[in-house]
N, C-alpha and C positions, 0 to 999 in steps of 0.2 A: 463170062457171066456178069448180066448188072442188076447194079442195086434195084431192087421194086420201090416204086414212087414213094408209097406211101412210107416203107423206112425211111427213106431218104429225106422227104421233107419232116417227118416229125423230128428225124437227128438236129437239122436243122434250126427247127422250132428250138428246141433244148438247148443245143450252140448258144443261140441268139440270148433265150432267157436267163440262162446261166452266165453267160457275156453278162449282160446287163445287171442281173443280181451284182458279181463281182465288181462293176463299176460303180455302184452306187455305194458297194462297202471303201470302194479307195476312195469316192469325192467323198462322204463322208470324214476321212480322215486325213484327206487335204485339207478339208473347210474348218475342222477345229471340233463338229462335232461330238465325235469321238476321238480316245486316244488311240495313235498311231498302233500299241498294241492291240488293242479292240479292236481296228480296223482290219488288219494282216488279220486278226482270227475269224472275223467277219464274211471277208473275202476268203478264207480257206475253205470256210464250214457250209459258205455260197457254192464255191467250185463240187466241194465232196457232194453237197445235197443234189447237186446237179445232175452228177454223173450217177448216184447209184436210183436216180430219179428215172435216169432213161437206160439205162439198164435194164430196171426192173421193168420198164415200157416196152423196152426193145425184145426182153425175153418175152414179155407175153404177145408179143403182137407177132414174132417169128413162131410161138407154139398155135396161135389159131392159124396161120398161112399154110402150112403143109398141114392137115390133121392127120396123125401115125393112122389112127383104126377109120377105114373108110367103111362102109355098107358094103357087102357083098349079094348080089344079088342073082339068086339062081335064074339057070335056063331053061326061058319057059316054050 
């Protein structure tokens, strides 16, 4: 069974932004400006945002793909 596109590239999409949030909390705290502790919590609170970002993306976009209750329609 494979992934459907569209999961796939939003997972992605998310990967990527969340990657990028958390790099800019570490050059931040290479470059001085923030402190090293600021930055670790910076880049934590990037990674958590990230993930329960596309969680919450990911559940609602697997509950519209199958919908449980279809239309039934008599025979006419």
């Amino acid at each position: 069974m494979e992934i459907p596109a569209p999961l796939l590239s939003g997972t992605i999409t998310y990967i990527v932004l969340t990657l990028l949030a958390m790099g800019a909390g570490i050059g931040m705290g290479i470059t001085g400006k923030m402190t090293r502790d600021n930055s670790m919590v910076f880049t934590m609170l990037a990674f958590m945002t990230g993930l329960c970002l596309w969680m919450f993306w990911a559940c609602c976009w697997l509950h519209q793909w199958h919908i449980l209750i279809v239309p039934t329609y008599g025979h006419e």
